[in-house]
Each structure stands twice: as structure tokens, then as C-alpha cells.
CHARMM internal coordinates of N, CA and C (Angstrom, degrees):
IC EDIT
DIST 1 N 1 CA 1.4468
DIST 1 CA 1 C 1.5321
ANGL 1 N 1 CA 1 C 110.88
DIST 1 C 2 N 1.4050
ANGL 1 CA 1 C 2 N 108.96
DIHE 1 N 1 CA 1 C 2 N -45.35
DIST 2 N 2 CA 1.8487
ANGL 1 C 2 N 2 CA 113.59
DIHE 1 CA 1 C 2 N 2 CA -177.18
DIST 2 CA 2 C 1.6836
ANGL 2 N 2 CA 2 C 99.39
DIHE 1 C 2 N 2 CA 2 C -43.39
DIST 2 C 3 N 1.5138
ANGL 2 CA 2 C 3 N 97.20
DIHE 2 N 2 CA 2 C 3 N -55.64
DIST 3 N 3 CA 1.7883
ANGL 2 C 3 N 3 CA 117.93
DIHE 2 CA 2 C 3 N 3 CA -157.53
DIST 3 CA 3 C 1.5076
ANGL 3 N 3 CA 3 C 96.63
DIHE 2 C 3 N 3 CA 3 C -35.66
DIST 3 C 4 N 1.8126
ANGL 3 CA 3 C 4 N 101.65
DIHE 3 N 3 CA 3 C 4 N -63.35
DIST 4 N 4 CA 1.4341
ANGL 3 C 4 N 4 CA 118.42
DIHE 3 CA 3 C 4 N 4 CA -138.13
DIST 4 CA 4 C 1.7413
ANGL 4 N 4 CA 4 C 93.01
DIHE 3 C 4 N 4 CA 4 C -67.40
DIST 4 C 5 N 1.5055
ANGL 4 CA 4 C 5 N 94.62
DIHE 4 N 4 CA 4 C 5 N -36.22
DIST 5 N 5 CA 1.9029
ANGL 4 C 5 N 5 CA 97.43
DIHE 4 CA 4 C 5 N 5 CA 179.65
DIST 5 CA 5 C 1.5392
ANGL 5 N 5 CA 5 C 113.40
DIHE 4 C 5 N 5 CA 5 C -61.05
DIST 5 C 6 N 0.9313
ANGL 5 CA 5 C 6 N 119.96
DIHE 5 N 5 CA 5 C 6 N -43.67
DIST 6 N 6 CA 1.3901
ANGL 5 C 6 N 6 CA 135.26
DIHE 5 CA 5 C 6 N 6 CA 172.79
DIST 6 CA 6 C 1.6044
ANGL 6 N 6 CA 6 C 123.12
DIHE 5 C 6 N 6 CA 6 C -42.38
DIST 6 C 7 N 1.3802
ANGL 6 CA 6 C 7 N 99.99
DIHE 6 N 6 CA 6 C 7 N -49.36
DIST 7 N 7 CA 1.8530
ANGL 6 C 7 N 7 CA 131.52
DIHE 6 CA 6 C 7 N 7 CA 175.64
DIST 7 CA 7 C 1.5906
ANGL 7 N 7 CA 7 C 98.53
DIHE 6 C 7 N 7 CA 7 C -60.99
DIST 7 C 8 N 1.5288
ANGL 7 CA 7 C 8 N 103.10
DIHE 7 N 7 CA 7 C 8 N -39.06
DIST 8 N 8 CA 1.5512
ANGL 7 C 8 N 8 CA 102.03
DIHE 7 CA 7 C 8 N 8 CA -157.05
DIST 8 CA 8 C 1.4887
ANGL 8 N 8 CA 8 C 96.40
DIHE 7 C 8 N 8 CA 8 C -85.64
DIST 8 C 9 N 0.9129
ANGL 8 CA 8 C 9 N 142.32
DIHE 8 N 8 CA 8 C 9 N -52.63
DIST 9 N 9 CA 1.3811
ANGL 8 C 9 N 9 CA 173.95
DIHE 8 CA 8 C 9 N 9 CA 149.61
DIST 9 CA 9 C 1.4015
ANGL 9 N 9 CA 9 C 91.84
DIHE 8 C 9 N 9 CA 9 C -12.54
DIST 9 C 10 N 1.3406
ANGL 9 CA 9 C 10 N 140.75
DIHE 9 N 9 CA 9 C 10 N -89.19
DIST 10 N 10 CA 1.3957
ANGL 9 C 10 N 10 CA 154.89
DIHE 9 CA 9 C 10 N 10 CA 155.63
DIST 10 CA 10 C 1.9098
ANGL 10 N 10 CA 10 C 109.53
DIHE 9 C 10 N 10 CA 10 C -7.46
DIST 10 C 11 N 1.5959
ANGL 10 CA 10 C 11 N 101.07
DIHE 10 N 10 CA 10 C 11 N -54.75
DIST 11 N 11 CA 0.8799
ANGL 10 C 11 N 11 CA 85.43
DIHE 10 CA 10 C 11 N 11 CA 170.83
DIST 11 CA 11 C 1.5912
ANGL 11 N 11 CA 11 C 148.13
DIHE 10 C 11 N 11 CA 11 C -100.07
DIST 11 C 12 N 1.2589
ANGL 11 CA 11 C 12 N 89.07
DIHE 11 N 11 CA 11 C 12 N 21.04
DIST 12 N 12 CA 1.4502
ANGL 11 C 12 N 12 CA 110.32
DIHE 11 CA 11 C 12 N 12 CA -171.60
DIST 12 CA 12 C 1.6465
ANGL 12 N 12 CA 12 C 96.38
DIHE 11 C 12 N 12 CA 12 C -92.53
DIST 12 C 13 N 1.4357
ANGL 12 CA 12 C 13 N 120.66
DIHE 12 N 12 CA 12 C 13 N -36.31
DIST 13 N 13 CA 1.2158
ANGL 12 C 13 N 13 CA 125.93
DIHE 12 CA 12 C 13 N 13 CA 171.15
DIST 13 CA 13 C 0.9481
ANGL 13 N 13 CA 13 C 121.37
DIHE 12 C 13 N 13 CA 13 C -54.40
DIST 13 C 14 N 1.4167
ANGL 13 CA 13 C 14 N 109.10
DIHE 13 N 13 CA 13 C 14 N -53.88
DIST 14 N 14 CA 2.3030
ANGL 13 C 14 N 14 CA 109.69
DIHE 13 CA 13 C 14 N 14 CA -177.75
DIST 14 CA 14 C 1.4901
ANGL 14 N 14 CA 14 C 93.01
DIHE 13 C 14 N 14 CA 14 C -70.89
DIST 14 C 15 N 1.4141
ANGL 14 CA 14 C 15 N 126.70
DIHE 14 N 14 CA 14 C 15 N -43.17
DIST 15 N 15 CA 1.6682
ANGL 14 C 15 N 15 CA 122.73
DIHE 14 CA 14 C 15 N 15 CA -175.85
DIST 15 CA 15 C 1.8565
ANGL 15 N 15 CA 15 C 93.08
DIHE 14 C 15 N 15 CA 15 C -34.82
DIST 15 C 16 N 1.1247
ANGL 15 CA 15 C 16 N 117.01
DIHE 15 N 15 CA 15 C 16 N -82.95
DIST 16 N 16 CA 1.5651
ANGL 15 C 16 N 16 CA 155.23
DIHE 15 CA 15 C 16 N 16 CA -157.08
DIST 16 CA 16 C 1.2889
ANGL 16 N 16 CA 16 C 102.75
DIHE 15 C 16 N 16 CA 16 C -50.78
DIST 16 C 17 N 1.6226
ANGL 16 CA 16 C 17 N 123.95
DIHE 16 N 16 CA 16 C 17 N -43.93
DIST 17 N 17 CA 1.4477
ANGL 16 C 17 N 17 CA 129.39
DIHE 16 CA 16 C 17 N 17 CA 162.89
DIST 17 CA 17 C 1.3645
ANGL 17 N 17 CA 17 C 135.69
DIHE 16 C 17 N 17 CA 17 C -68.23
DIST 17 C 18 N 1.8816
ANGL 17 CA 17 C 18 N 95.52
DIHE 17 N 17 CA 17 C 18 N -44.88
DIST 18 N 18 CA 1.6290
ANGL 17 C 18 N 18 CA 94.99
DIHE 17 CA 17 C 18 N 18 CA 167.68
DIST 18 CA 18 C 1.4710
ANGL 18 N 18 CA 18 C 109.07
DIHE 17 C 18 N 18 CA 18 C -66.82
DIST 18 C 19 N 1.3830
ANGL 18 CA 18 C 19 N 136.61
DIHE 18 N 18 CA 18 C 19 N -33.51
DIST 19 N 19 CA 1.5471
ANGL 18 C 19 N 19 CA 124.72
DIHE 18 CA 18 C 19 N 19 CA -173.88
DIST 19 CA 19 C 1.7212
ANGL 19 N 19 CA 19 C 104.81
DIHE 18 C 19 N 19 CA 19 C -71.60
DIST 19 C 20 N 0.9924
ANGL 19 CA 19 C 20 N 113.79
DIHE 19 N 19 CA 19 C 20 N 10.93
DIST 20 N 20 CA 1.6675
ANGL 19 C 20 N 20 CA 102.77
DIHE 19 CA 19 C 20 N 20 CA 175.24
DIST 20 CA 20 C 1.4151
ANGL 20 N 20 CA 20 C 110.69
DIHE 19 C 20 N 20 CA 20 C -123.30
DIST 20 C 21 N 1.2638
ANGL 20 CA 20 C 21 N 134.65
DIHE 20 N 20 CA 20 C 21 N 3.35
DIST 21 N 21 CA 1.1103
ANGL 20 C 21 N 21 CA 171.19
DIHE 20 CA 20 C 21 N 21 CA 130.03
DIST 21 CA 21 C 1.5188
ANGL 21 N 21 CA 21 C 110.79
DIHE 20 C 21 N 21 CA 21 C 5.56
DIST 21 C 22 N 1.7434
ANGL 21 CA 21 C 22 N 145.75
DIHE 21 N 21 CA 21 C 22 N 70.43
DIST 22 N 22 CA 1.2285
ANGL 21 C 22 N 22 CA 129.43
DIHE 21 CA 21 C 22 N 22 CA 149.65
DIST 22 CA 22 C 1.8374
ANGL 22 N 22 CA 22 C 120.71
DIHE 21 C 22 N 22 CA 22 C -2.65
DIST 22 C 23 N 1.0996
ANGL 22 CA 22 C 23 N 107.18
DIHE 22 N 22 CA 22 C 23 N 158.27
DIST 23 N 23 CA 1.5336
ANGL 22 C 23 N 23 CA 116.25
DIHE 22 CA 22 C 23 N 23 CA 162.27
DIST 23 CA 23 C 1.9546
ANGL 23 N 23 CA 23 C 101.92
DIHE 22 C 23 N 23 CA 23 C -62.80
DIST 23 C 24 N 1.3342
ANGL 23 CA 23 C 24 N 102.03
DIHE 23 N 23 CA 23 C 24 N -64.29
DIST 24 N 24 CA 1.8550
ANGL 23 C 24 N 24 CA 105.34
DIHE 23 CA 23 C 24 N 24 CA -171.88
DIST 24 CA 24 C 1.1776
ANGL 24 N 24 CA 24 C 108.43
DIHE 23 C 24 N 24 CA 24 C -70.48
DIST 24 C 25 N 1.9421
ANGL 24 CA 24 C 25 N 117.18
DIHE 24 N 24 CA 24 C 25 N -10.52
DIST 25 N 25 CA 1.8202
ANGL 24 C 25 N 25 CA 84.72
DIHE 24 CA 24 C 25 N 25 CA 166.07
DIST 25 CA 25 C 1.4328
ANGL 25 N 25 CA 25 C 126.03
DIHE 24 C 25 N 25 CA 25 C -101.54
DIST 25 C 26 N 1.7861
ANGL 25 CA 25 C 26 N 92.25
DIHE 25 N 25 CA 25 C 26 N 7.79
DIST 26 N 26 CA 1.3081
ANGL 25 C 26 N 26 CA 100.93
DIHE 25 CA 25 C 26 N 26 CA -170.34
DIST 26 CA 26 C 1.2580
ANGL 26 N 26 CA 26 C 104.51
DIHE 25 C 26 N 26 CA 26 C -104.78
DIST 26 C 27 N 1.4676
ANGL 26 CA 26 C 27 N 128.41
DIHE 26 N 26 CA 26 C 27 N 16.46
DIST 27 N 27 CA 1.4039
ANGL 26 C 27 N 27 CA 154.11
DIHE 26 CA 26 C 27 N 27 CA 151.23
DIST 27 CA 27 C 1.5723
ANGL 27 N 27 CA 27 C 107.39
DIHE 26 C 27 N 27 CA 27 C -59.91
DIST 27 C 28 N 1.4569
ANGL 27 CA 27 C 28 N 90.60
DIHE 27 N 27 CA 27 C 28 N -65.60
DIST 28 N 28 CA 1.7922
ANGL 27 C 28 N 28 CA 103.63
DIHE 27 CA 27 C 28 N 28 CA -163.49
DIST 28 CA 28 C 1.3056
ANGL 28 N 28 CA 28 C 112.97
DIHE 27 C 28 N 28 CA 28 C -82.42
DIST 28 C 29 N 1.3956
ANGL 28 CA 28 C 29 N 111.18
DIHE 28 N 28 CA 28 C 29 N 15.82
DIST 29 N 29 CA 1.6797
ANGL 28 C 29 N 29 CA 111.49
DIHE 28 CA 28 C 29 N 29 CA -176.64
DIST 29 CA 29 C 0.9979
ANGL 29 N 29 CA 29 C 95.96
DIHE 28 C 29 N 29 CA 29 C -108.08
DIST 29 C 30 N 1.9135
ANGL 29 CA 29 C 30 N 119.56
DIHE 29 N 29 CA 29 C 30 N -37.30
DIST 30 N 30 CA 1.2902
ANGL 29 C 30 N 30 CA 122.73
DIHE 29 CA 29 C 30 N 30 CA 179.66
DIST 30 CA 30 C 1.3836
ANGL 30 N 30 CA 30 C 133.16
DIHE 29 C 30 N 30 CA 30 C -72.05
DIST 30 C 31 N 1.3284
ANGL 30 CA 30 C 31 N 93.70
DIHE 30 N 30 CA 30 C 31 N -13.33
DIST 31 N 31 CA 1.7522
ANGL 30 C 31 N 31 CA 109.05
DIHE 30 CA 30 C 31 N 31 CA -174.56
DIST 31 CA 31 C 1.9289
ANGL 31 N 31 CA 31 C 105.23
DIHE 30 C 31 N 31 CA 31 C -103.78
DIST 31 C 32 N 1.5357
ANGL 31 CA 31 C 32 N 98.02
DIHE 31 N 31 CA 31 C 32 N 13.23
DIST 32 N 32 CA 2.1532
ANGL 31 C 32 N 32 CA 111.81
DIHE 31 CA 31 C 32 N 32 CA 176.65
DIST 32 CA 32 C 1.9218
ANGL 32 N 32 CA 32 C 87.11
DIHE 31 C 32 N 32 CA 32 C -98.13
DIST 32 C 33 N 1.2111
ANGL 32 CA 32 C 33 N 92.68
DIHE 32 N 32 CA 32 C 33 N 144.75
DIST 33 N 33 CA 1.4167
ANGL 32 C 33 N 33 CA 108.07
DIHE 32 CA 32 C 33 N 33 CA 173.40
DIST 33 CA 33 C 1.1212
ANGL 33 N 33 CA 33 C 117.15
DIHE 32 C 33 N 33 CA 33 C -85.20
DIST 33 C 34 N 1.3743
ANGL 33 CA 33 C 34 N 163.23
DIHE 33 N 33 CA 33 C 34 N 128.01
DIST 34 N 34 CA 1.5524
ANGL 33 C 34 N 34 CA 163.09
DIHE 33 CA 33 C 34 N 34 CA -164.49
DIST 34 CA 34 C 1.9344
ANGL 34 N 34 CA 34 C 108.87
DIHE 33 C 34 N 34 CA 34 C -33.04
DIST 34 C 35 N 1.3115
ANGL 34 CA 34 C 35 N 92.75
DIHE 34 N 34 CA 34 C 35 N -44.28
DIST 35 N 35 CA 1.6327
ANGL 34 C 35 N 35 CA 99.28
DIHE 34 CA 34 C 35 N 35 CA 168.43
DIST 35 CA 35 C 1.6101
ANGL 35 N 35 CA 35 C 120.54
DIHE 34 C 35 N 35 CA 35 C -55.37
DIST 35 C 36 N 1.4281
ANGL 35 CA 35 C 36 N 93.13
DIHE 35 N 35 CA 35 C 36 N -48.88
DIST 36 N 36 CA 1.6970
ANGL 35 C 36 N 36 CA 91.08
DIHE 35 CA 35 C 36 N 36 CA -177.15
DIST 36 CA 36 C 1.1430
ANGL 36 N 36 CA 36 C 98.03
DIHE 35 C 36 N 36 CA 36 C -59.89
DIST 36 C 37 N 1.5910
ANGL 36 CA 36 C 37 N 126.68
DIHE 36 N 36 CA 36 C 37 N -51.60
DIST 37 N 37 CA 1.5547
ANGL 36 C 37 N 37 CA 109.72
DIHE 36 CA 36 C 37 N 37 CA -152.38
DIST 37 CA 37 C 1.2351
ANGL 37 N 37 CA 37 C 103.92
DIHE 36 C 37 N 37 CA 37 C -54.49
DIST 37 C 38 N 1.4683
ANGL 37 CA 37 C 38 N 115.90
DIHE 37 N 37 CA 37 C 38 N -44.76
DIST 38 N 38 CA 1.2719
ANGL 37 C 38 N 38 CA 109.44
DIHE 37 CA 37 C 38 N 38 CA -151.84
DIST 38 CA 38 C 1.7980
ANGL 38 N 38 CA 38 C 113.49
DIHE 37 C 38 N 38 CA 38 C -87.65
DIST 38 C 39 N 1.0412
ANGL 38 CA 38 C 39 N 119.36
DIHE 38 N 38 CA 38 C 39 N 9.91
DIST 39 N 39 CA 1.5347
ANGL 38 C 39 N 39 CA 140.04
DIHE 38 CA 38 C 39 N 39 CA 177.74
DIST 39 CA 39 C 1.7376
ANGL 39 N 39 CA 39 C 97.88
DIHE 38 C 39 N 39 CA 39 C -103.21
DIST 39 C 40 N 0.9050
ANGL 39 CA 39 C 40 N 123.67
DIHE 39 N 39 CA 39 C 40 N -23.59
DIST 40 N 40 CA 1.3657
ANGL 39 C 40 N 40 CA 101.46
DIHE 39 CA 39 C 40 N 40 CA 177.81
DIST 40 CA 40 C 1.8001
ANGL 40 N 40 CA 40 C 99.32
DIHE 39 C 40 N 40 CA 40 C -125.55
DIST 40 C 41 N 1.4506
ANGL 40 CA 40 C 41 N 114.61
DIHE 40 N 40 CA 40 C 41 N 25.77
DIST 41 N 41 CA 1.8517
ANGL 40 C 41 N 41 CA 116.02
DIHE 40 CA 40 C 41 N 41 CA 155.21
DIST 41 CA 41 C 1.4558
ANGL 41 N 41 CA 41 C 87.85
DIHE 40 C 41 N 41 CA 41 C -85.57
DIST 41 C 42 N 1.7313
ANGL 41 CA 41 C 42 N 104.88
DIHE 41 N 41 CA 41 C 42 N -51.41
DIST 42 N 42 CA 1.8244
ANGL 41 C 42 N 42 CA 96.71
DIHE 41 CA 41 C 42 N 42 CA -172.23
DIST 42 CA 42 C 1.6812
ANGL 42 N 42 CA 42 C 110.61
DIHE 41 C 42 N 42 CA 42 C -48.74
DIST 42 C 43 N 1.1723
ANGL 42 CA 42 C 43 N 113.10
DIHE 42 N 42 CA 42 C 43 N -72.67
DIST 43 N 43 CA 1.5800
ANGL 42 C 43 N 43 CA 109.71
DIHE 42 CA 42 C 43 N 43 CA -166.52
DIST 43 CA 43 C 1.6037
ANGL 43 N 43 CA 43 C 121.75
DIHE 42 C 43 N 43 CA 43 C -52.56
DIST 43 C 44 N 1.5148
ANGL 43 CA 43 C 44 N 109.34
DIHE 43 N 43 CA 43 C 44 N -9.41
DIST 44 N 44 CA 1.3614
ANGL 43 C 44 N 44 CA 106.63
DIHE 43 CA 43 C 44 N 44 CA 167.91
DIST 44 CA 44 C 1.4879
ANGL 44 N 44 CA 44 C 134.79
DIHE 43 C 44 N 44 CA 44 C -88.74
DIST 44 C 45 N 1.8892
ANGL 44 CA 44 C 45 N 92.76
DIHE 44 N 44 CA 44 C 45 N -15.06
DIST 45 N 45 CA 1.4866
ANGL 44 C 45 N 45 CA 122.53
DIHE 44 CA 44 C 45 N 45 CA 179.51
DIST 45 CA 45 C 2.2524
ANGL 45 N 45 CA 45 C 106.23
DIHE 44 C 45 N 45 CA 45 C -47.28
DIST 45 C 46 N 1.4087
ANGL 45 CA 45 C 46 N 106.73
DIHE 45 N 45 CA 45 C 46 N -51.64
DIST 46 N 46 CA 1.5874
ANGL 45 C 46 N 46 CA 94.51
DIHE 45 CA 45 C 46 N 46 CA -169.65
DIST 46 CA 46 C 1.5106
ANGL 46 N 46 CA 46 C 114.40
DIHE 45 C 46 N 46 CA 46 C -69.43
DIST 46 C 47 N 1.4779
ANGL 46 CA 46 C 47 N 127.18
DIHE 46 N 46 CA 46 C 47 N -13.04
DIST 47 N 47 CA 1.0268
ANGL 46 C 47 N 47 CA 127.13
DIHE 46 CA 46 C 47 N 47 CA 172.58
DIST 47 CA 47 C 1.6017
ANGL 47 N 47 CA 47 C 130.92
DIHE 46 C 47 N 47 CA 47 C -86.70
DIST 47 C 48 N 1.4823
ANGL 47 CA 47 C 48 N 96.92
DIHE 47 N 47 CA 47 C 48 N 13.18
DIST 48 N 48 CA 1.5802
ANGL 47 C 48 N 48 CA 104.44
DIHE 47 CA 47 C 48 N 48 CA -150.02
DIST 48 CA 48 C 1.5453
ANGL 48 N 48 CA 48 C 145.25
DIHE 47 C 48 N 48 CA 48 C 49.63
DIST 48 C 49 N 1.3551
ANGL 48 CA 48 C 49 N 96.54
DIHE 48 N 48 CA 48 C 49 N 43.21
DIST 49 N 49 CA 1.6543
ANGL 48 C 49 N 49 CA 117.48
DIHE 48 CA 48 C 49 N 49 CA -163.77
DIST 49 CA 49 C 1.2128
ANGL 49 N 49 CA 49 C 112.14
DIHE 48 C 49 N 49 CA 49 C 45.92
DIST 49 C 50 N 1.1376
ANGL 49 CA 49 C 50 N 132.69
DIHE 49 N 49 CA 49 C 50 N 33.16
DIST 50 N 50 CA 1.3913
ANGL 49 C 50 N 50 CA 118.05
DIHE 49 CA 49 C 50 N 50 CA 174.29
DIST 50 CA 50 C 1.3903
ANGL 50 N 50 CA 50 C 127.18
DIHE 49 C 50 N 50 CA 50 C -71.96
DIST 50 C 51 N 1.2263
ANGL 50 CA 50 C 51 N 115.45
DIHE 50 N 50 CA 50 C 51 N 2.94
DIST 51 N 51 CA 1.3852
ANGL 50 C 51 N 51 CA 125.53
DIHE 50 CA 50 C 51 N 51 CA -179.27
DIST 51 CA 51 C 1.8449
ANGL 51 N 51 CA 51 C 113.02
DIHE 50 C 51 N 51 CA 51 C -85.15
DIST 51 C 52 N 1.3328
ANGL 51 CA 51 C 52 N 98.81
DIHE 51 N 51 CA 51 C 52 N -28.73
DIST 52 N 52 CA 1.7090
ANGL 51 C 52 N 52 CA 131.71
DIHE 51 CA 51 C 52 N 52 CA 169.61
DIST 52 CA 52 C 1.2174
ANGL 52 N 52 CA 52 C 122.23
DIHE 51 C 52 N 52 CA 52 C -80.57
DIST 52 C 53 N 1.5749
ANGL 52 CA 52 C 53 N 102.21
DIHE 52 N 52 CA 52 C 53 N -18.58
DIST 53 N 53 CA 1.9312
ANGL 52 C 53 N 53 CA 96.34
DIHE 52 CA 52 C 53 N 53 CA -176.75
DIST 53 CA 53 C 1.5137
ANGL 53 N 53 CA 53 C 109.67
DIHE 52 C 53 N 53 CA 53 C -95.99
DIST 53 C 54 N 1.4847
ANGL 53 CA 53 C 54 N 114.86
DIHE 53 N 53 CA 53 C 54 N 152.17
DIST 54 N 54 CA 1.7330
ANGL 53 C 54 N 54 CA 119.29
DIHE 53 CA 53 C 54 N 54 CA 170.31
DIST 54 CA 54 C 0.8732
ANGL 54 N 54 CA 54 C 82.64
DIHE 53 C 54 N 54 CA 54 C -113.20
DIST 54 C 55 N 1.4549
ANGL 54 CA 54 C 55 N 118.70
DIHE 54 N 54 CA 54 C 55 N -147.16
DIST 55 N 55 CA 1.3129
ANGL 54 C 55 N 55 CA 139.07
DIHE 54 CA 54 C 55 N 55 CA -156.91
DIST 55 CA 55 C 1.5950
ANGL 55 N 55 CA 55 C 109.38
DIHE 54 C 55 N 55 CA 55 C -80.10
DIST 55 C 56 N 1.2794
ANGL 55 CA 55 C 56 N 102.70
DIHE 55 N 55 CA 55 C 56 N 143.82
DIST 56 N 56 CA 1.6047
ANGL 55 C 56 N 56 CA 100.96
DIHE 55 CA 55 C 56 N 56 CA -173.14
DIST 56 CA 56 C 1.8247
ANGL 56 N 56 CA 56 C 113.21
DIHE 55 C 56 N 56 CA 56 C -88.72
DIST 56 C 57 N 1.3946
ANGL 56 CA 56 C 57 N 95.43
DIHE 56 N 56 CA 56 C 57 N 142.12
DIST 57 N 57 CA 1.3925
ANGL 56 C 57 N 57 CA 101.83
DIHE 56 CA 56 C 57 N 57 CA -166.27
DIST 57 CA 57 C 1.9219
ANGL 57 N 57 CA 57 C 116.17
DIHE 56 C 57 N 57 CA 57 C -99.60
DIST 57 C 58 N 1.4740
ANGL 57 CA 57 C 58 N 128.81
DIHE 57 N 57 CA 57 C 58 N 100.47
DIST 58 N 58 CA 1.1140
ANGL 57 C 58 N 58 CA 117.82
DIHE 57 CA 57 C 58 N 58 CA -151.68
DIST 58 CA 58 C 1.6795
ANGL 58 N 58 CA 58 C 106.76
DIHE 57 C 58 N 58 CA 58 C -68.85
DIST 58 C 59 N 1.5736
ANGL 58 CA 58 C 59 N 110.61
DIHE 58 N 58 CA 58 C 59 N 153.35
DIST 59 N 59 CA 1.3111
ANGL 58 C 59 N 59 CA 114.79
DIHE 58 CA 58 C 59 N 59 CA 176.86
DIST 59 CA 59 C 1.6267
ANGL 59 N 59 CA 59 C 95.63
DIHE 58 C 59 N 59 CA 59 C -163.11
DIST 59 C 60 N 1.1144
ANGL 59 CA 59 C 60 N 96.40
DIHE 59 N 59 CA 59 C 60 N 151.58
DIST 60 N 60 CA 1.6745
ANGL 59 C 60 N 60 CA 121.35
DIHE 59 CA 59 C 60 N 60 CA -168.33
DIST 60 CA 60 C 1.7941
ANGL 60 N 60 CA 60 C 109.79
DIHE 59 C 60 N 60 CA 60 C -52.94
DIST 60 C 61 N 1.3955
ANGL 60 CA 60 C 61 N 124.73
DIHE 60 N 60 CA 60 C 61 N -58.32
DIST 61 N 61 CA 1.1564
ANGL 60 C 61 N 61 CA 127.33
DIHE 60 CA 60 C 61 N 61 CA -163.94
DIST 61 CA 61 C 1.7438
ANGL 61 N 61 CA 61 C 99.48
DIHE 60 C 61 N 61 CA 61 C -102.95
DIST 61 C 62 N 0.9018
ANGL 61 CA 61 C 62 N 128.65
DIHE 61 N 61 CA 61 C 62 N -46.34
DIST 62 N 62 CA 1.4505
ANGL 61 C 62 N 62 CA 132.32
DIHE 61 CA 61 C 62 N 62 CA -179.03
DIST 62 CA 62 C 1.2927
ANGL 62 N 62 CA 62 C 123.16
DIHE 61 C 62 N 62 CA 62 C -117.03
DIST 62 C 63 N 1.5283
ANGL 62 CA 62 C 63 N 129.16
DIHE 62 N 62 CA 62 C 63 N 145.96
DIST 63 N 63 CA 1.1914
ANGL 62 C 63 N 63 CA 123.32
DIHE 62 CA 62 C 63 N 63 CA -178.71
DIST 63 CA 63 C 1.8427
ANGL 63 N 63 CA 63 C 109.90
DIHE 62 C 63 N 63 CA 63 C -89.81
DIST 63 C 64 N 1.0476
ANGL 63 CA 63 C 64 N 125.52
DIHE 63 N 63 CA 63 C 64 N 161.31
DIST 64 N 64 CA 1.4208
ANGL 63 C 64 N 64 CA 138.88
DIHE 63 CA 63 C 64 N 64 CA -155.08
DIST 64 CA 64 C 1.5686
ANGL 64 N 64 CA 64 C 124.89
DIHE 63 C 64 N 64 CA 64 C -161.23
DIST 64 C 65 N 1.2285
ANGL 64 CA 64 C 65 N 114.98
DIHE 64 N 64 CA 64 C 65 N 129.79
DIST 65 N 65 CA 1.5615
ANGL 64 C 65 N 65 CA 129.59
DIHE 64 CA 64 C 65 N 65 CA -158.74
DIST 65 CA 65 C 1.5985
ANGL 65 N 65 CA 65 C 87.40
DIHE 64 C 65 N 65 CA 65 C -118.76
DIST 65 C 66 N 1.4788
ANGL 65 CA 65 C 66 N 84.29
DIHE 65 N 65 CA 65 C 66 N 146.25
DIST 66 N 66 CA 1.8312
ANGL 65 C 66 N 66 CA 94.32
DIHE 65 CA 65 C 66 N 66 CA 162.71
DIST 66 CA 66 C 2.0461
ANGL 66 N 66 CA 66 C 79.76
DIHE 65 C 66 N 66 CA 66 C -110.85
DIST 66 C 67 N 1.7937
ANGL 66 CA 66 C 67 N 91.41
DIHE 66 N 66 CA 66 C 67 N 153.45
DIST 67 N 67 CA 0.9721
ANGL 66 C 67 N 67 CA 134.70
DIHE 66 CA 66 C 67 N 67 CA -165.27
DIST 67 CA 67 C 2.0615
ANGL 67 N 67 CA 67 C 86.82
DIHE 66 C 67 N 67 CA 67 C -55.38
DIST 67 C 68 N 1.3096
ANGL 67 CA 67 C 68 N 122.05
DIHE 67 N 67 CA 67 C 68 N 165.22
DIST 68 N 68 CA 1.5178
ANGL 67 C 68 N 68 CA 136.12
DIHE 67 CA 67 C 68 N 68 CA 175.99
DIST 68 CA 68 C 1.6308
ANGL 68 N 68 CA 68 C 105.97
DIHE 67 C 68 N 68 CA 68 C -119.42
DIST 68 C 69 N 1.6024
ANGL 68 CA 68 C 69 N 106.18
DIHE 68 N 68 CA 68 C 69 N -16.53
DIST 69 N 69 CA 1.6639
ANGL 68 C 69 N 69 CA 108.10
DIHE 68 CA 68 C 69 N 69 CA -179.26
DIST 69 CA 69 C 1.2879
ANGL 69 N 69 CA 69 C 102.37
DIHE 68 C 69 N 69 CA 69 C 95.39
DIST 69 C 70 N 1.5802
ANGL 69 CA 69 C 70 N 94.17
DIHE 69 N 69 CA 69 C 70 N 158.09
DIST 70 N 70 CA 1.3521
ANGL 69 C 70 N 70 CA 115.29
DIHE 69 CA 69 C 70 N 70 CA 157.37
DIST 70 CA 70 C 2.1975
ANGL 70 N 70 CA 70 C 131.29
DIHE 69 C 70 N 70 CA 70 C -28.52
DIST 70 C 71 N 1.4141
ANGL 70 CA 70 C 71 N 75.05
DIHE 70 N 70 CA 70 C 71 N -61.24
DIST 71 N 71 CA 1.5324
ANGL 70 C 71 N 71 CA 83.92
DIHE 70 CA 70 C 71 N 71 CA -160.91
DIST 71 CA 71 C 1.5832
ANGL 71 N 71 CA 71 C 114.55
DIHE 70 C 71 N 71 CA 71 C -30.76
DIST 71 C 72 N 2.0226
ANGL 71 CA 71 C 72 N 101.33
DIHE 71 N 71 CA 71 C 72 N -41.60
DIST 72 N 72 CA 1.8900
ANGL 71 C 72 N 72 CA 110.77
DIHE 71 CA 71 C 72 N 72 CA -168.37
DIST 72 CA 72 C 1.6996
ANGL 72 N 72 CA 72 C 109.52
DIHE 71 C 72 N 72 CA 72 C -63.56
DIST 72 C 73 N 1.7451
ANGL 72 CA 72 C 73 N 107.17
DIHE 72 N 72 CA 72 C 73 N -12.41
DIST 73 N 73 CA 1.0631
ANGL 72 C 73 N 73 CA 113.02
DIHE 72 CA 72 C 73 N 73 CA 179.81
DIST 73 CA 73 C 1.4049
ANGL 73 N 73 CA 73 C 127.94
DIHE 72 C 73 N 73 CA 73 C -71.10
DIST 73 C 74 N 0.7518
ANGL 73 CA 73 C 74 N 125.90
DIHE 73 N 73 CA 73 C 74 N -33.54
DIST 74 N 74 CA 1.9496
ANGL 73 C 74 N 74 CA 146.65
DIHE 73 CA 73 C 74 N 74 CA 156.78
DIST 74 CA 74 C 1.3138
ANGL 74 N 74 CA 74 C 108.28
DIHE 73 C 74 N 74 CA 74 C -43.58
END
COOR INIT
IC SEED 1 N 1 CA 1 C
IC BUILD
């Protein structure tokens, strides 16, 4: 049950990030190989992605970040 919440959760985030997405960061996300992305979701995980969050976007049941881009990812 954690997993499947987790999966769902996850993907509501990349959903929620790629739609806030510049043209050039949605360049430089596209030009990261599946590894990077997913090596730097891990390394942002102990801080609570904060390296990934912009401004937070209000919504009723959950709280929500538009994406900060590529660049904090490097």
C-alpha cells in the first residue's frame, strides 16, 4: 500500500513539474539520461527536494511545488 501511494504520489509530482516546465528547462531535462534523472530525485530525497521546489502551488488536500528546473539538479 505505502509503495503503490508512493508511485502515485511520485507521479503526480513529475506530472505537476513537467507542466511548469520553461522551453530551456524542458530542454535540459530532455537532454538528462533516465539515470541522471533518477540519481538526482535520489540525492534530493534527504532534504525534502528542496533543491526542486519553486514556489508552492496551493491545493485543497495536498501541498504542491512547481518544479525549480533543471539547473539545481547538477
Amino acid at each position: 500500500m505505502k509503495t503503490r501511494l508512493l508511485g502515485l504520489m511520485l507521479a503526480g509530482l513529475t506530472a505537476t513539474g513537467c507542466s511548469t516546465l520553461t522551453p530551456e528547462q524542458q530542454e535540459k531535462l530532455d537532454d538528462m539520461s533516465n539515470c541522471e534523472k533518477l540519481n538526482a530525485l535520489l540525492s534530493a530525497s534527504p532534504n525534502g527536494f528542496s533543491a526542486l521546489k519553486g514556489a508552492e502551488v496551493g491545493a485543497k488536500l495536498i501541498n504542491s511545488w512547481q518544479s525549480q528546473g533543471t539547473s539545481s539538479w547538477q
